[in-house]
PDB file of N, CA, C and O in Angstrom:
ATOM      1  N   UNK A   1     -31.074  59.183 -83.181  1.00  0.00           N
ATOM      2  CA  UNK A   1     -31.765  59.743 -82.043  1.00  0.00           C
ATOM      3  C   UNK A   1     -33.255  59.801 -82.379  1.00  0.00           C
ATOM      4  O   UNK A   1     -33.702  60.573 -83.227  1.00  0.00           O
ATOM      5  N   UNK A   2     -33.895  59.070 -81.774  1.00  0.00           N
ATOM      6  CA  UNK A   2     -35.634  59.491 -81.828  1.00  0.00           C
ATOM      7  C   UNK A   2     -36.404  60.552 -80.832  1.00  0.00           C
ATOM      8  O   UNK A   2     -36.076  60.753 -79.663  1.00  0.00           O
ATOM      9  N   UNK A   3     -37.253  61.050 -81.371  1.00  0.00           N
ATOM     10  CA  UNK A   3     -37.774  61.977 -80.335  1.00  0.00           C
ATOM     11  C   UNK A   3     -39.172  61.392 -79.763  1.00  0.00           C
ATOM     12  O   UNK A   3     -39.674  60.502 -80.448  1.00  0.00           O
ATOM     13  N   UNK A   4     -39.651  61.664 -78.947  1.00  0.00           N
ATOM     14  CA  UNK A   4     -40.771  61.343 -78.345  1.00  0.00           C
ATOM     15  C   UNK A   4     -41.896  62.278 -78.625  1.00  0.00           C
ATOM     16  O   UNK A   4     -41.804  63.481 -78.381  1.00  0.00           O
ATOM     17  N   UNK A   5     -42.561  61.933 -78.947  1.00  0.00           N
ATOM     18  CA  UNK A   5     -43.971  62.848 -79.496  1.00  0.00           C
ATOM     19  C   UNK A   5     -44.690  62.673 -78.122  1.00  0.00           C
ATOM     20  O   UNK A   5     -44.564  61.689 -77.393  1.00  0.00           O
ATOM     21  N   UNK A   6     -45.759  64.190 -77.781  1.00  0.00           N
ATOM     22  CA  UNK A   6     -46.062  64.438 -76.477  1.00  0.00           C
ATOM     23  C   UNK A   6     -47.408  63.563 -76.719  1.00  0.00           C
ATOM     24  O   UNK A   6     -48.052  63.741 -77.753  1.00  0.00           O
ATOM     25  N   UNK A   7     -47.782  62.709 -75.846  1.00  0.00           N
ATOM     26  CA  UNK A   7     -49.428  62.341 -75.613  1.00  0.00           C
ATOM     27  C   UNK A   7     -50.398  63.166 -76.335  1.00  0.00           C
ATOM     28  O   UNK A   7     -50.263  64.368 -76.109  1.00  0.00           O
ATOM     29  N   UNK A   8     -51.517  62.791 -77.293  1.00  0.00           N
ATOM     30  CA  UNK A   8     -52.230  63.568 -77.553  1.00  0.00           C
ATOM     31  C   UNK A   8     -53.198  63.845 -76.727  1.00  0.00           C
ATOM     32  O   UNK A   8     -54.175  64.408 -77.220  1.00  0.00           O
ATOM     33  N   UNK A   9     -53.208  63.600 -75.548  1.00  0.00           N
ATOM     34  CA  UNK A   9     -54.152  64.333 -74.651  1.00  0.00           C
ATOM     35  C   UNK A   9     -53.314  65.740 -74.080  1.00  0.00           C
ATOM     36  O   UNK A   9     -54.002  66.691 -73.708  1.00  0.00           O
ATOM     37  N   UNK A  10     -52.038  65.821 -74.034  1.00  0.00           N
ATOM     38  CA  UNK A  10     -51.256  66.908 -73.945  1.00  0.00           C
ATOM     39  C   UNK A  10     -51.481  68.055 -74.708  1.00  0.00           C
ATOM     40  O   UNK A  10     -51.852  69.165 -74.327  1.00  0.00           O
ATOM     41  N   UNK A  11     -51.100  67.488 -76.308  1.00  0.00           N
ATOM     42  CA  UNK A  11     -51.348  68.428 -77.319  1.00  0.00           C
ATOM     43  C   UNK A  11     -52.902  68.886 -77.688  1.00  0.00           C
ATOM     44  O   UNK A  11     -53.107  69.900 -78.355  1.00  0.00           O
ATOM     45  N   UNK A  12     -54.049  67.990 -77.160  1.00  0.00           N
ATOM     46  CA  UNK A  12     -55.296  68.775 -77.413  1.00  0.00           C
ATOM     47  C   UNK A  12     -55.432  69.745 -76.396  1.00  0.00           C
ATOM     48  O   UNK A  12     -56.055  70.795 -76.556  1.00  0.00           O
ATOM     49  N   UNK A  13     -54.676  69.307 -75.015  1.00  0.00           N
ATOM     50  CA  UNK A  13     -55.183  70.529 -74.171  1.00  0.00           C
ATOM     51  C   UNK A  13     -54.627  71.359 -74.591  1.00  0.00           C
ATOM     52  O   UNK A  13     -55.354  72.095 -75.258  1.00  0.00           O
ATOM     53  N   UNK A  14     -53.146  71.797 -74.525  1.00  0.00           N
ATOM     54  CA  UNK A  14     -52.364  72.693 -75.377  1.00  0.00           C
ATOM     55  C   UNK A  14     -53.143  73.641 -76.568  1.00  0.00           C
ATOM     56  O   UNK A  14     -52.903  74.848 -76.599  1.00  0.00           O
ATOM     57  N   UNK A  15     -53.959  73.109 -77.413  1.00  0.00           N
ATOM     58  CA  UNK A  15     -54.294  73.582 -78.292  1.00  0.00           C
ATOM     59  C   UNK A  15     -55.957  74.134 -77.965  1.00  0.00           C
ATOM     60  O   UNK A  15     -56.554  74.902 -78.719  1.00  0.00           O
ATOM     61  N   UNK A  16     -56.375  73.724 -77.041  1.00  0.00           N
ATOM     62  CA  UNK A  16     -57.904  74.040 -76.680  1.00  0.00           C
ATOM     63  C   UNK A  16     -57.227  75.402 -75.684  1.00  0.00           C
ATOM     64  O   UNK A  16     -57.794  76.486 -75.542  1.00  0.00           O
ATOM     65  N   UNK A  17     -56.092  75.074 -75.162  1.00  0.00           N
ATOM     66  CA  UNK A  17     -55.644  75.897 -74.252  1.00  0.00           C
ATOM     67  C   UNK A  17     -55.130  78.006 -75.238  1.00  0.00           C
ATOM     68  O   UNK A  17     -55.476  79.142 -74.913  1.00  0.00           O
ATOM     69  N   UNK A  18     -54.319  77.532 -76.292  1.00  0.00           N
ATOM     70  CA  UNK A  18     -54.345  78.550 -77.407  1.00  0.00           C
ATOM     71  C   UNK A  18     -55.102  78.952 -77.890  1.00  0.00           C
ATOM     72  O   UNK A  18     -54.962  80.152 -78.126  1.00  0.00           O
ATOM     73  N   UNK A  19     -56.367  78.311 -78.364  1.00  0.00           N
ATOM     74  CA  UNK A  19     -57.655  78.754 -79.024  1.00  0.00           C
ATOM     75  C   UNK A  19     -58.727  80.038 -78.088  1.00  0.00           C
ATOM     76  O   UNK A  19     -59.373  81.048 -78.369  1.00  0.00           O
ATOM     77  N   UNK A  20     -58.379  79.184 -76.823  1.00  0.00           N
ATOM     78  CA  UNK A  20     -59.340  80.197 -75.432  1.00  0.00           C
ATOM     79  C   UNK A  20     -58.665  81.281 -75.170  1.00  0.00           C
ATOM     80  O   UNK A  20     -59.179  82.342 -74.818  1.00  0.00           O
ATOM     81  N   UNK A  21     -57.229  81.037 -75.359  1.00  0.00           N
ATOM     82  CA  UNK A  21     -56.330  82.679 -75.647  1.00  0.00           C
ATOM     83  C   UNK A  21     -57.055  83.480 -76.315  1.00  0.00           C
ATOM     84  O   UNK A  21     -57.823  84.277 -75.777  1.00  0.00           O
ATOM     85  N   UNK A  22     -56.905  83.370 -77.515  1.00  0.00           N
ATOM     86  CA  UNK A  22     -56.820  83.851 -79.284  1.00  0.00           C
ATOM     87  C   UNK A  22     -58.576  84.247 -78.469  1.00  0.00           C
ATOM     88  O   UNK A  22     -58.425  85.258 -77.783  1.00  0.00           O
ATOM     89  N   UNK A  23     -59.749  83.842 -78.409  1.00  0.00           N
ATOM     90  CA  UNK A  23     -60.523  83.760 -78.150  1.00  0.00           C
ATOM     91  C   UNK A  23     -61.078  85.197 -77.321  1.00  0.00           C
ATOM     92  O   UNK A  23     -61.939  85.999 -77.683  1.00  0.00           O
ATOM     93  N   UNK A  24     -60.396  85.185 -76.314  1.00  0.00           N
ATOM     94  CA  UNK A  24     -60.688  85.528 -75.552  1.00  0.00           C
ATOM     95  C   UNK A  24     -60.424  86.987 -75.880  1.00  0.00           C
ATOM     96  O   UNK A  24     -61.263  87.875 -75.726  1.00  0.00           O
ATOM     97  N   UNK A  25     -59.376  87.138 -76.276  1.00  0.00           N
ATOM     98  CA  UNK A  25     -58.961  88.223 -76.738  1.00  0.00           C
ATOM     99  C   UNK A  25     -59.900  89.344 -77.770  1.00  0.00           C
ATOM    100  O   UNK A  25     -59.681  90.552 -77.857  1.00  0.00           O
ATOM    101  N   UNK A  26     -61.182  88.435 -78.635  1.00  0.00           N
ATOM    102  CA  UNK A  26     -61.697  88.831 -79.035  1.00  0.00           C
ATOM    103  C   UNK A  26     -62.792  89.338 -78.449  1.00  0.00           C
ATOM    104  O   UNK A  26     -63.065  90.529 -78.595  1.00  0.00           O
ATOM    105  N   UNK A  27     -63.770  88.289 -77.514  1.00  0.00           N
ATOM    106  CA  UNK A  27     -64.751  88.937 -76.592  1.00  0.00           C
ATOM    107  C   UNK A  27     -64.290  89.803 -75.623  1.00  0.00           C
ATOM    108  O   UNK A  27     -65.027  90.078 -74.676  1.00  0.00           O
ATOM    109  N   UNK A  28     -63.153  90.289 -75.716  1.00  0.00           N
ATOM    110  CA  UNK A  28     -62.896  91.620 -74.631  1.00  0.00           C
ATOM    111  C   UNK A  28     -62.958  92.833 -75.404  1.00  0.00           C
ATOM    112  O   UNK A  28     -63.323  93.912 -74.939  1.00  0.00           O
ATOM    113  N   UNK A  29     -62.531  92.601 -76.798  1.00  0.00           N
ATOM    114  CA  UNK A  29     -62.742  93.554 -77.535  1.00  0.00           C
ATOM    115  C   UNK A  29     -64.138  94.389 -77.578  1.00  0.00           C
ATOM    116  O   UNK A  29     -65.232  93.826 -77.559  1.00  0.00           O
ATOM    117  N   UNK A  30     -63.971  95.781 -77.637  1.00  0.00           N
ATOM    118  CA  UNK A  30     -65.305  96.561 -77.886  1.00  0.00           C
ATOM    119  C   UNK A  30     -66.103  96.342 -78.902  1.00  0.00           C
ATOM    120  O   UNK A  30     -65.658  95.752 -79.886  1.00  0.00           O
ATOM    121  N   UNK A  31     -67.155  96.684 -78.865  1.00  0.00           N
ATOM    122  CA  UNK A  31     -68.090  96.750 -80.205  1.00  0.00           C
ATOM    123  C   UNK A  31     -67.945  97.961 -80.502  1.00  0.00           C
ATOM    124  O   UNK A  31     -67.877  99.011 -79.864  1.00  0.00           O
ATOM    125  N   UNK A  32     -67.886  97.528 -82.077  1.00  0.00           N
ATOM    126  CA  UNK A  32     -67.717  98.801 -82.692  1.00  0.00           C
ATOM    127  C   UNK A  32     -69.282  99.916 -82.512  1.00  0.00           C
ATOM    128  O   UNK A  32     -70.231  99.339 -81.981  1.00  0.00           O
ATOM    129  N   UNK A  33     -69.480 101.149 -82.856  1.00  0.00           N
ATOM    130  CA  UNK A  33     -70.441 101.880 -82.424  1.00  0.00           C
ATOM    131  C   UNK A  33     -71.741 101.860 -83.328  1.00  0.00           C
ATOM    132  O   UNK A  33     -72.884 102.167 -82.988  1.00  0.00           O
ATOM    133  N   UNK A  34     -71.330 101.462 -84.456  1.00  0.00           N
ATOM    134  CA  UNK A  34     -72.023 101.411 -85.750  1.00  0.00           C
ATOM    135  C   UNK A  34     -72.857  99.578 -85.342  1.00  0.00           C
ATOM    136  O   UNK A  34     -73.877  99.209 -85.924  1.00  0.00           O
ATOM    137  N   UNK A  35     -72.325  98.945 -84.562  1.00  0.00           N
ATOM    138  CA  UNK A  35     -72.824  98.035 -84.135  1.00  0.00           C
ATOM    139  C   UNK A  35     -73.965  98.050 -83.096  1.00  0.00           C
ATOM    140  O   UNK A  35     -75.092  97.573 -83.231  1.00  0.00           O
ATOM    141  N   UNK A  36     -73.358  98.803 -81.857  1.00  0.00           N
ATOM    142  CA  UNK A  36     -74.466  99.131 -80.711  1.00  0.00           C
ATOM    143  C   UNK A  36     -75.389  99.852 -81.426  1.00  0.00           C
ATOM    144  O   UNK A  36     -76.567  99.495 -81.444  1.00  0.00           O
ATOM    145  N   UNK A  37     -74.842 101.233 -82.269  1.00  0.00           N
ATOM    146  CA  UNK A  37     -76.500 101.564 -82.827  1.00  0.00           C
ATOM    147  C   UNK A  37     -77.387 100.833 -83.238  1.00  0.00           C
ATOM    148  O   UNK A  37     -78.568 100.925 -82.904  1.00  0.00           O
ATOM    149  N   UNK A  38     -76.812  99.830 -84.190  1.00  0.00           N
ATOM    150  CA  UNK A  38     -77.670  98.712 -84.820  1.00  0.00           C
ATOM    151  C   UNK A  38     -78.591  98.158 -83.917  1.00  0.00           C
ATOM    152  O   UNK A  38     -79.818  98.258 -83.942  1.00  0.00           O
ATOM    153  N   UNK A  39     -77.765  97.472 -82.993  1.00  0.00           N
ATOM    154  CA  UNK A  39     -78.645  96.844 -81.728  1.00  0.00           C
ATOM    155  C   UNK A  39     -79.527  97.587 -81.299  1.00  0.00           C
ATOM    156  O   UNK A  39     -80.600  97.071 -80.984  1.00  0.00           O
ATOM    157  N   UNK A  40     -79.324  99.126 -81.150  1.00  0.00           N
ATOM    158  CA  UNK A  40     -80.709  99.813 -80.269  1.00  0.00           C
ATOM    159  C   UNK A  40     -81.241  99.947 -80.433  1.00  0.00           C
ATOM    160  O   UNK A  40     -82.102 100.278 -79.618  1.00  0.00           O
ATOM    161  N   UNK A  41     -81.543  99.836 -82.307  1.00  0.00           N
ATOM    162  CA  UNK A  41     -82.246 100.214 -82.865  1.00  0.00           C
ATOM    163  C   UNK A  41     -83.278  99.063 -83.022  1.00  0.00           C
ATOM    164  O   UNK A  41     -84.491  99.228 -82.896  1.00  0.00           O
ATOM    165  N   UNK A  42     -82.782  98.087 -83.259  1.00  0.00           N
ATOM    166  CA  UNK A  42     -83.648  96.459 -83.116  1.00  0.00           C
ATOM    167  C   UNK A  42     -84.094  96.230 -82.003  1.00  0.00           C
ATOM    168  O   UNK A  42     -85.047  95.452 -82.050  1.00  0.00           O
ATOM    169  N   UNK A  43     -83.729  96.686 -80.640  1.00  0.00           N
ATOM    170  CA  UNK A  43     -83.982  96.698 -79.595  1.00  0.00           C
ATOM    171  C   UNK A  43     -85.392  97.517 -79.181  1.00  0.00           C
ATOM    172  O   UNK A  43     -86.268  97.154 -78.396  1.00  0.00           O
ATOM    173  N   UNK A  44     -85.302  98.834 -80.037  1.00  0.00           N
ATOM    174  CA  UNK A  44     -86.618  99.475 -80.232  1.00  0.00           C
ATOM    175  C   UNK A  44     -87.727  99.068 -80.455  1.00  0.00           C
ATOM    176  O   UNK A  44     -88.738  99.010 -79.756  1.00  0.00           O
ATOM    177  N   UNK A  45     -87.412  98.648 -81.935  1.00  0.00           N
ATOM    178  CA  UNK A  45     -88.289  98.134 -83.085  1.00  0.00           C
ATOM    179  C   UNK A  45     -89.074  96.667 -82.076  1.00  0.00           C
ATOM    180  O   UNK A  45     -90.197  96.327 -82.447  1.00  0.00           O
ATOM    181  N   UNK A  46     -88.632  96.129 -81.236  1.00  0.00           N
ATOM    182  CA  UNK A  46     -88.793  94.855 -80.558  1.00  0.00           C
ATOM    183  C   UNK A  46     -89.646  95.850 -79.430  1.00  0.00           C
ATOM    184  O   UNK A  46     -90.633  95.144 -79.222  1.00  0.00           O
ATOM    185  N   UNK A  47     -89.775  96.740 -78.823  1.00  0.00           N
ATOM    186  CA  UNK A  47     -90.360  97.114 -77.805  1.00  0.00           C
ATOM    187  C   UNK A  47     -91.606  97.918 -78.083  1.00  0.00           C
ATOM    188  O   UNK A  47     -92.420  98.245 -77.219  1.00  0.00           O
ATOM    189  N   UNK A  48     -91.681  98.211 -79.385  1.00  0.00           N
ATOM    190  CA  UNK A  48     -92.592  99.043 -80.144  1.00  0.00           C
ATOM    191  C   UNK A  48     -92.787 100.269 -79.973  1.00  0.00           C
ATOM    192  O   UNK A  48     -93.858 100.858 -80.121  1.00  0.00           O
ATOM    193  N   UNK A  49     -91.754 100.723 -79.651  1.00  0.00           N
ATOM    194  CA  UNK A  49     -91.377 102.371 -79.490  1.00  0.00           C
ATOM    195  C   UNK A  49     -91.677 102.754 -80.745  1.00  0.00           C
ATOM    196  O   UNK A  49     -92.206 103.865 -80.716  1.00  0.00           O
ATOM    197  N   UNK A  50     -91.579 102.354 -81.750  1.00  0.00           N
ATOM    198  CA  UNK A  50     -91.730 103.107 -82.917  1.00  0.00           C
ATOM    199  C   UNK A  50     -90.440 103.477 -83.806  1.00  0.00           C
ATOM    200  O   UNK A  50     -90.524 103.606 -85.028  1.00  0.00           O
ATOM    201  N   UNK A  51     -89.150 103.650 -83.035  1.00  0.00           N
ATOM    202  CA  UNK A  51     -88.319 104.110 -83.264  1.00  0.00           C
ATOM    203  C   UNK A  51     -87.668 103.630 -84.669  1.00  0.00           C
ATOM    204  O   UNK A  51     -87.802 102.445 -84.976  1.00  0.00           O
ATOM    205  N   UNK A  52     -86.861 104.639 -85.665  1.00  0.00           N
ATOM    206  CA  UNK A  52     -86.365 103.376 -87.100  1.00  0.00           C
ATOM    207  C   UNK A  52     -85.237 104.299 -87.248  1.00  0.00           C
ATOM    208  O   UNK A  52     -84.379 104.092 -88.106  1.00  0.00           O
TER     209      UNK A  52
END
């Protein structure tokens, strides 16, 4: 019995298709808080508030 292997235009979408899962899942995730502080703080420093 032989099997048929799927088109590799099948299996790249398939797999571009899993990756944007996995993916996605991460940019929904929150930032941690120790992060946004970071940012506001660079965000300051960039506006010349003075702030450190």
């Amino acid at each position: 019995m032989t099997s048929r292997k799927p088109p590799p235009k099948v299996v790249s979408r398939e797999i571009d298709e899993n990756i944007r899962k996995i993916y996605q899942e991460v940019v929904e995730e929150e930032l941690p808080d120790r992060f946004k502080d970071l940012l506001a703080k660079l965000r300051g420093q960039e506006s010349g508030d003075g702030k450190n």
